[in-house]
N, C-alpha and C positions, 0 to 999 in steps of 0.2 A: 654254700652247703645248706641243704636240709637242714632246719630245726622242728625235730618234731614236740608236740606237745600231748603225749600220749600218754595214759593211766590204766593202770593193769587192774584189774581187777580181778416125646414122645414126636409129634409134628413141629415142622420150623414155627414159631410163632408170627402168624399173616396178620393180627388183627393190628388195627390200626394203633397209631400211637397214641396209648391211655394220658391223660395230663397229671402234670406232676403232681404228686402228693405234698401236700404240709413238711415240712421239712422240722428235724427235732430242733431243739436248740443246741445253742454251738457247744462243743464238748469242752468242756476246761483242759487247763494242759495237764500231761499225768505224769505223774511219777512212777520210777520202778528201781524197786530194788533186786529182784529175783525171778525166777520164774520156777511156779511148782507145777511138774509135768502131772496132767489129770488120765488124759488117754490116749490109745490109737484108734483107728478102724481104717479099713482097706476098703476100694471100691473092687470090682472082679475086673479081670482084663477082656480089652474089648465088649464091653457094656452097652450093649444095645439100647436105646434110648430112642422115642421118636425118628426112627429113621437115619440116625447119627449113629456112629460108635465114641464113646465117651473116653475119652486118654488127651494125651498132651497137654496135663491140665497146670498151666502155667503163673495162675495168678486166680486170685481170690479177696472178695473183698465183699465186707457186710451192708448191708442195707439197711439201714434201725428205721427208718419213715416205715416201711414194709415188713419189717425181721425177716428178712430174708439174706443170702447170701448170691453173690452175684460170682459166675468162677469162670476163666478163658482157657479155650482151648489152642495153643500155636499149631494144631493142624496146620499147615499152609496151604488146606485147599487142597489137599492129594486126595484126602478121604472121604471129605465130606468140607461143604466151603467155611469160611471160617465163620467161625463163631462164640458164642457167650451160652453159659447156663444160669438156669435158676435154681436154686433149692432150699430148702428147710432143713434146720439142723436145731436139733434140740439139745440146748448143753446146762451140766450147773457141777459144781464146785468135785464132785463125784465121777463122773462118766458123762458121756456125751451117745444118743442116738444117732443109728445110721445116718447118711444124708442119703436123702430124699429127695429126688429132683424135680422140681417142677415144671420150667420151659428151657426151651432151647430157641436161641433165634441168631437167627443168621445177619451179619455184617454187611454193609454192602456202603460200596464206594462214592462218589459224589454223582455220580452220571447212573444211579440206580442201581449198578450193576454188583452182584457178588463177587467176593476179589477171587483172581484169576490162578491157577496152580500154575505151575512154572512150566507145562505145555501148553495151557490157554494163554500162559500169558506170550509165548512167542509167536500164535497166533494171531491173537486181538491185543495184547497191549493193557494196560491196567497196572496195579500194583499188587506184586506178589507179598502175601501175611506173613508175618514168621511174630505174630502176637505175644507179649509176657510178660504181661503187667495189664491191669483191670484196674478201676474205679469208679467209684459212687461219685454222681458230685454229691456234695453236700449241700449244694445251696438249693438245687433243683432239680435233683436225681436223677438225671443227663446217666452215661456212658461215657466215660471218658480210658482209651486204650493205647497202649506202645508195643510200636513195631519197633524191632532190633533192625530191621533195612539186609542189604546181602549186597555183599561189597562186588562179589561177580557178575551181579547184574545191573552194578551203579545205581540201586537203590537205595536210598539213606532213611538213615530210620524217622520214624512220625510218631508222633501224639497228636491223634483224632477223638473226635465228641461225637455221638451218636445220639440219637433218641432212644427210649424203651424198645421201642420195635426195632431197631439197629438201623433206619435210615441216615442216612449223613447229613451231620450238621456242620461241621469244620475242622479245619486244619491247624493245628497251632504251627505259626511261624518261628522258625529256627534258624541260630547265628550259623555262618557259613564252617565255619569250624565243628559242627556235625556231618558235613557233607562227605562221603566216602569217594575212595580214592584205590580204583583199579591197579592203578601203581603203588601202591601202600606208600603211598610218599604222607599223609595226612589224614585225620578224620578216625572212625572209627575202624576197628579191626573187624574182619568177617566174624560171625556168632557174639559179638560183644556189644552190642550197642544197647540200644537203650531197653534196660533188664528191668527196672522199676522203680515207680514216681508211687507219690504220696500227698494229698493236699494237706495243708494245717491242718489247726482244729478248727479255725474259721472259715475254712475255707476259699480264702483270700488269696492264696498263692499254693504254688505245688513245688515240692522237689520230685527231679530226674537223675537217676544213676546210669550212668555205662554199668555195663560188668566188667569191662576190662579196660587198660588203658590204651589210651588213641596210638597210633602210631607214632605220631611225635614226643607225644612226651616220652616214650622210654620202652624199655622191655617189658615183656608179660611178666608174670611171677614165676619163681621155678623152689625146686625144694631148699633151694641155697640161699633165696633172699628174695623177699616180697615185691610191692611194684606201686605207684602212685596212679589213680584214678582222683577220675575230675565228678565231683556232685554237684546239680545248675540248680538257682530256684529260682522261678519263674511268676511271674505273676499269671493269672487267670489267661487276659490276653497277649503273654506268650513274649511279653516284656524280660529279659535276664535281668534279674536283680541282683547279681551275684553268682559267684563259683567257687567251690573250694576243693582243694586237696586230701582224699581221700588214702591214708598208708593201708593199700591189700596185705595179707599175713602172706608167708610164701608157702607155699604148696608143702603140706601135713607131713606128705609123705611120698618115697622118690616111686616112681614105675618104675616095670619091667623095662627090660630091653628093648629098646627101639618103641616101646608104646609112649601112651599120651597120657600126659595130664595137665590141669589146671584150676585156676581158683582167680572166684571174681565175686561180684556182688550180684548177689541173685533179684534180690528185693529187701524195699527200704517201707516204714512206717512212720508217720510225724507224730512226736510228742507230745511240741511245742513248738514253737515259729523256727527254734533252733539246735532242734533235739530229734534224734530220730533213732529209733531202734534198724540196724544194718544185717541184715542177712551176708554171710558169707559162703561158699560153698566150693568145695572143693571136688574131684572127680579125679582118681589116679585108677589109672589100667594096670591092673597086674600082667605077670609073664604067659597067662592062659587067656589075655585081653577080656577077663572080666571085670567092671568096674567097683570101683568102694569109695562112699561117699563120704565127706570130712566136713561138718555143717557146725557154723560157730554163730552165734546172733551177739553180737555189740550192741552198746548204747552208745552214740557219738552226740557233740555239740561244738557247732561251729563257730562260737563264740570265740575270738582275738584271734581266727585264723586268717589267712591274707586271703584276701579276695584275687582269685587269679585269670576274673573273665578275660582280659588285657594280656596276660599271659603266649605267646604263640607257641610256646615251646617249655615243658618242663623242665628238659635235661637243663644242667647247670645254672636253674634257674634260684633265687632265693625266695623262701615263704615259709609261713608256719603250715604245719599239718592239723586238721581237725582233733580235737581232741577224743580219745577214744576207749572203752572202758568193755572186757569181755563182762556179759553178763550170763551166756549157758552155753558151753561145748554137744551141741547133740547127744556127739558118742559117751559123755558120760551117763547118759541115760539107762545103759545098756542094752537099747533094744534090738532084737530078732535081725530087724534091718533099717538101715538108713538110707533110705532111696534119695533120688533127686529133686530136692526141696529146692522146691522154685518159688513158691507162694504163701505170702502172710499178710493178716487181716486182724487188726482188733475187734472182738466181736460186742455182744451183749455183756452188759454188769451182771453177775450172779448174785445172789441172793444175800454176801456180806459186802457186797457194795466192790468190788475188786474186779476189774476189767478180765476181759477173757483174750485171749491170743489165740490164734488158728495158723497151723504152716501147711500147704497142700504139695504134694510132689508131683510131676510131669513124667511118666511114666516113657514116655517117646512111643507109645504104641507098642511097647517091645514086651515079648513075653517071658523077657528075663527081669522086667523092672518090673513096680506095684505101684498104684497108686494109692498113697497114704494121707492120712489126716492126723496133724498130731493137735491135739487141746491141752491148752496152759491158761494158769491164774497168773496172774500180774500181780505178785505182791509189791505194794508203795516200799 
């Protein structure tokens, strides 16, 4: 049986690849107690931009060598090929300015090529984007991206390094137990793979999140009772140092009739070597198949939980669960709306020394979704 240990609480950019900047020093580990919501802003739908339309914005993350903000869009290449933005955002303890985008540059595969939309790719072959998770490295200001993979087309998901200008630099190698499985006998489920990674503060290792659980280990969440996900961390070179078990909350709230819902881990942030603030998010369809979204952020620490790389299988397996601690339900926010927040980034210190937090949502292109920015202080 389970023992959990859980506590409640404009143009693509062509020019060539710039060299890396000086890199700051490494961040200490942080503490938090709270989060005090500062503001919103909306981008407009379908945002024209350099030759792009700017949506599916799935992941986001800061740049302090630069101050800037680095953001992904999971287009898969239907709209426009996949890619990363740049932009400026000006924020301090009060409000935050629009963002501001600076470049836009396109991804492109090991063999030079832009990834392929899922009619290029039945032509020419490649690998289809479904991107949603971003990172700075920190050591070197690299591009570091995760693909969720698409179980129909027996692609499995990836964590690739890019240069500034999005050429390809490598592939992180991954245990076979990622691999997807047309027969759902194994590996990750379709739309859930790998939703977002985070490096320490030193930069010395990264964690990787599912959003939902593998086939083997168990069921997805439903309104009646949560579900166990596996968190890997990895060293730089793609070494498993470890795995632990993740307890999902179960789904907020039931759907309509014959609709869908669901809840998984959208995106993770590091502390500490063993602390991470955990995005959850949930998405139930009501009876008019309108969606409403149910967005919780945890503090978790994997400290005395069982390491479960060795693991094949969760069901009836024994181990402890990470420990885990709500630190802000969205919806008590009360805001206008709570779209689908996919993306979160520590950003710049403000002005009394207290870290800033950013969440971005992925609007899907849709002209019923927004894409939103929310800004929070980290109070210790």
């Amino acid at each position: 049986m389970q023992k959990a240990l859980v506590t409640l609480a404009c143009a693509l950019t062509l020019s060539a690849c710039a060299p890396f900047t000086t890199r700051p020093p490494v961040k200490p580990d942080l503490t938090i107690s709270s989060l005090r919501f500062v503001g919103e802003q909306r981008l407009p739908w379908r945002m024209p931009f350099k030759d792009t339309q700017v949506g599916g914005l799935s992941g986001i993350d800061y740049d302090a060598a630069n101050d800037e903000w680095v953001i992904i869009s999971d287009d898969r290449s239907q709209i426009n090929p996949a890619r990363y933005y740049r932009a400026k955002l000006s924020i301090d303890a009060q409000s935050f300015a629009p963002l501001q985008l600076t470049g836009v540059t396109t991804l492109l595969q090991a063999d030079g090529r832009a990834y392929p939309s899922k009619d290029e790719y039945k032509r020419s072959g490649g690998v289809v984007p479904d991107l949603e998770a971003v990172r700075v490295d920190p050591l070197d200001g690299s591009i570091w991206y995760a693909s969720e993979g698409d179980v129909e087309l027996s692609l499995s998901p990836f964590i690739r390094r890019a240069a500034r200008d999005g050429s390809y630099l490598w592939s992180m190698p991954l245990p076979p137990m990622f691999t997807v499985s047309k027969e759902h006998l194994s590996g990750p489920r379709n739309n859930q793979g790998f939703e977002g990674f985070s490096f320490t503060p030193d930069g010395r290792s990264l964690w990787v999140s599912l959003e939902g659980p593998m086939y083997q280990d168990g069921p997805e969440p439903s309104p009646e009772h949560g579900a166990v996900n596996r968190i890997s961390h990895f060293s730089r070179d793609g070494k498993l140092l470890g795995q632990y078990a993740y307890p999902l909350e179960r789904i907020a709230a039931a759907p309509g009739q014959g609709k869908y819902a669901d809840n998984g881990i959208a995106e993770l942030v590091c502390l500490s070597d063993n602390r991470m603030l955990v995005m959850e998010r949930a998405g139930v369809q009501a009876d008019d198949g309108k969606y409403k979204d149910y967005v919780r952020i945890f503090e978790i620490d994997t400290t005395g939980a069982t390491d479960i790389q060795h693991l094949a299988s969760l069901q009836d397996a024994g181990y402890e669960l990470v420990q885990k601690r709500l630190v802000l339900d969205i919806g008590a926010l009360n805001l206008p709306i709570v779209d689908n927040l996919e993306g979160m980034s520590l950003g710049p210190r403000l002005a009394n020394g207290h870290a800033s937090l950013v969440l971005i949502s992925d609007d899907n292109f849709s002209k019923s979704q927004v894409t939103q920015l929310l800004l929070f202080e980290v109070l210790p």
